[in-house]
Each structure stands twice: as C-alpha cells, then as structure tokens.
FISE-903179 format. One line per 5 residues: number of its first residue (from 1); their letters; for each residue x, y, z of C-alpha. Coordinates in nm, 2 decimals, always signed. Layout:
N
NUM = A = X/Y/Z  ...
***
This chain:
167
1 = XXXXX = +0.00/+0.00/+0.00  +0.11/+0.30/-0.13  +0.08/+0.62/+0.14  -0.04/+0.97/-0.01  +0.14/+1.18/+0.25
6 = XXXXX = -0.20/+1.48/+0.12  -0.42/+1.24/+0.22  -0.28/+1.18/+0.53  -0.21/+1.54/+0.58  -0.58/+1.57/+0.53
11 = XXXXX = -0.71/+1.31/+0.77  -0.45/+1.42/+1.08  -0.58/+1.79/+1.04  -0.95/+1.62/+1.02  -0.88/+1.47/+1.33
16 = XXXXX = -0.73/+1.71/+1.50  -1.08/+1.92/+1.43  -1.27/+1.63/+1.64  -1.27/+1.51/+2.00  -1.15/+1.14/+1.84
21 = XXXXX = -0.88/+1.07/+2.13  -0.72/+0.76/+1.92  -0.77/+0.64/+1.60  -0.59/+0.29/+1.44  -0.61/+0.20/+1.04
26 = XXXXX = -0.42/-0.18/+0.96  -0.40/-0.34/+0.63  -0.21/-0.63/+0.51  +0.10/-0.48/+0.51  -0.01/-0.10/+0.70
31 = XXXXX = -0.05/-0.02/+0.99  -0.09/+0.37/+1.12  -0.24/+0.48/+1.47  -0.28/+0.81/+1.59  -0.32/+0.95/+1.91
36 = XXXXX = -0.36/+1.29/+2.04  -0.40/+1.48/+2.37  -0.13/+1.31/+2.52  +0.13/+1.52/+2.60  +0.49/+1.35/+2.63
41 = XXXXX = +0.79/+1.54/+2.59  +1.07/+1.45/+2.34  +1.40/+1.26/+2.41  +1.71/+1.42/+2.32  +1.84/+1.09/+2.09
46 = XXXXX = +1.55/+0.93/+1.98  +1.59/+0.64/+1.70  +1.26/+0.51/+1.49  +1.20/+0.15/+1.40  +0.99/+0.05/+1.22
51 = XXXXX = +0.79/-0.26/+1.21  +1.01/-0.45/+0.95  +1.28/-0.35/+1.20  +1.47/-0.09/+1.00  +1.57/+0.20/+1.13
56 = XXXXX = +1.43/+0.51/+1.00  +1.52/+0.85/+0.88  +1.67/+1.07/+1.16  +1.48/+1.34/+1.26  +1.44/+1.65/+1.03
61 = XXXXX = +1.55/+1.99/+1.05  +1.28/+2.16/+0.86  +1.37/+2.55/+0.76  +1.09/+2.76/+0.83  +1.02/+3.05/+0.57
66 = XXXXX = +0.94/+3.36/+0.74  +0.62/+3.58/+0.68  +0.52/+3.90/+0.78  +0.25/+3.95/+1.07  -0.03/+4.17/+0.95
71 = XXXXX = -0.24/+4.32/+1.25  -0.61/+4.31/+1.25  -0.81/+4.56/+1.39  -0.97/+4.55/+1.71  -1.33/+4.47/+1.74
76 = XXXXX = -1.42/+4.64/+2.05  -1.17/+4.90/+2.25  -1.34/+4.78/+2.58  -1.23/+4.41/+2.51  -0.84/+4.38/+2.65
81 = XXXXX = -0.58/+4.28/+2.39  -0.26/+4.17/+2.37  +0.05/+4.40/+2.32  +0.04/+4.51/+2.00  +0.24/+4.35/+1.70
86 = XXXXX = +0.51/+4.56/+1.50  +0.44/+4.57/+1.11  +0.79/+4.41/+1.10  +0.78/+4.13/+1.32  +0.81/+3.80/+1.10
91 = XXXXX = +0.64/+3.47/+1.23  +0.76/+3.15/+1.27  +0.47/+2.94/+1.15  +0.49/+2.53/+1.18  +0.57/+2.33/+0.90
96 = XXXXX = +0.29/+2.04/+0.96  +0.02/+1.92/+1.24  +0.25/+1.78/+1.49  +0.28/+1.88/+1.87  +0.51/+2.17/+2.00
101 = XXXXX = +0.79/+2.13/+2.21  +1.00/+2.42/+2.35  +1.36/+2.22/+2.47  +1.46/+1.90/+2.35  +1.38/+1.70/+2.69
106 = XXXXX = +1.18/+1.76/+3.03  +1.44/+1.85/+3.22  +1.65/+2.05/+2.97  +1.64/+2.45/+2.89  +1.39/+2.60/+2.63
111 = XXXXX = +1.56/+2.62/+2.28  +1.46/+3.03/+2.34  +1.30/+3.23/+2.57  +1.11/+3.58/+2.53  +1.39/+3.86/+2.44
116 = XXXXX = +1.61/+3.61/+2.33  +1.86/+3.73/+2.05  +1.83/+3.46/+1.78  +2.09/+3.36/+1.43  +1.94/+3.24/+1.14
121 = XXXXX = +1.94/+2.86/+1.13  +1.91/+2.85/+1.49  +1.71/+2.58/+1.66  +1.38/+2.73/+1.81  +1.19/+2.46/+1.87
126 = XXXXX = +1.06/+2.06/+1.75  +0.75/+1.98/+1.62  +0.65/+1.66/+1.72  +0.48/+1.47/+1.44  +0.44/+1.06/+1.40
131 = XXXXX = +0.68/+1.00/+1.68  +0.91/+1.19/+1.48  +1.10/+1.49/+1.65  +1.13/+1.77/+1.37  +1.37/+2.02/+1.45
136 = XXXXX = +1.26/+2.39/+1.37  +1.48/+2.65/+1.24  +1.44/+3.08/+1.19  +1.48/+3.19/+0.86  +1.58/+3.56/+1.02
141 = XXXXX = +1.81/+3.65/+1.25  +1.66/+3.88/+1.57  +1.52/+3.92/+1.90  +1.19/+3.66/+2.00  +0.97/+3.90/+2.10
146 = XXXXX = +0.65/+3.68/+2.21  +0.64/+3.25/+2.22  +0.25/+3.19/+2.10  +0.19/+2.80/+2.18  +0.23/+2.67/+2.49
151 = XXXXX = +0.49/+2.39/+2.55  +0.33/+2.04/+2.47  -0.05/+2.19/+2.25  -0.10/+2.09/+1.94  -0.04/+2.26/+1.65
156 = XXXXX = -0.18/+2.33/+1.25  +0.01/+2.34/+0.93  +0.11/+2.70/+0.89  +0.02/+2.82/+1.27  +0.23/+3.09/+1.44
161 = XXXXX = +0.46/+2.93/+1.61  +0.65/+3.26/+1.77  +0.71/+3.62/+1.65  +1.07/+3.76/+1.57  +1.15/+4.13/+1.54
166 = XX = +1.43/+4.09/+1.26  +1.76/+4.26/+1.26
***
C-alpha cells in the first residue's frame, strides 16, 4: 500500500478538528495509529524503528520561511488585547500538524525564551509529528519577542509558532 502523504495530511488535520482521542487503520502490510491529547515530551536521541525493523530516517530539521505578521483591527476597544504586534515582526509558522515542544527533553532549557537574540538557522523549537522529532529553524536573524503556543499543544500546518523582530 502506497501512502499519499496529502491524504494523510488531510485526515491528521480532520482529526485534530474532532474530539476522536485515538484512532488505528491496519492493512495487510499497514498499519498507522494516531493519538492525540497526550502530552509526552521528546527525548534528546530518539531512533525510529519501524515494524520491518529498519531503522528510520533521523529526525528532520525543517527550515521555516518567514512571513510577515499583519495586525487586524480591534473589534471592541473595551475588550483587553494583547501588546500590539510591530508591522515588522516575522512569524515562525509550523511546517505540519504535529505537537510543539520548546527544549529537547523535560528536564533541559527552552531552545529560546522571550527577548532572546536569535541567528538564522538556529534551533527554536521541534514539532512533534508521528513519533518523529522535527527540529525547527528561523529563517531571520533577531530578537523573540512573544512564544505563542504553549509547551506540549498541538499545533496546524502553517500556525504561528513565535514572532521575531528581525535585525
């Protein structure tokens, strides 16, 4: 059995939109489960088998083109709002559906914090996404000025991942 990888880009993001906790599909020679609202936090070193017993491709690191933030207007001045975002300020966005990790262990340091002066290239963050841990890159060098996700949430294809004021 061939796998589309659109296809299953489609289902994850169609399950992420439901309150389906688990969800296993086996074939002959297939098998794929997926589970979310678990939240586990990566290994440093982590090695993938897979069940012919090969070992698979290491982890990625996926570079992450950077796009400008565009503020929307506020809806109602009573309502309070976050700081507000500088024209300039360039998003990280995530490469895939996956889970997002700040360090690379439990008990190790955030790749960045808040204020943080960043290179391009540099490690921000991994996106966890079929047991796989996906190292994510800045496209820009600057200074992290907010972290929008929450260690160990899900994230979407495309979400913000963090916002970088560029140098």
């Amino acid at each position: 059995m061939a796998i589309d990888f659109n296809q299953l880009r489609e289902l994850l993001a169609a399950i992420a939109g439901t309150d389906i906790a688990e969800l296993t599909l086996k074939s002959d020679d297939f098998e794929l489960t997926v589970r979310k609202g678990i939240a586990t936090m990566p290994m440093a070193d982590q090695t993938v088998v897979n069940t012919a017993g090969m070992i698979a491709a290491p982890p990625q690191v996926l570079p992450i083109a950077p796009a400008p933030i565009q503020q929307s207007p506020a809806t109602n001045p009573a309502t309070p709002t976050s700081p507000p975002v500088d024209q300039k300020w360039v998003a990280v966005k995530s490469p895939m559906v996956g889970t997002f990790y700040r360090s690379p262990a439990p008990d190790e340091a955030a790749f960045v914090e808040v204020s943080d002066r960043i290179r391009s290239d540099q490690t921000v963050c991994i996106i966890e996404a079929m047991k796989l841990m996906n190292e994510i890159e800045a496209e820009v060098s600057g200074q992290v000025m907010e972290i929008l996700v929450k260690n160990g949430e899900p994230v979407e294809y495309g979400q913000a991942l963090m916002l970088i004021n560029p140098d």
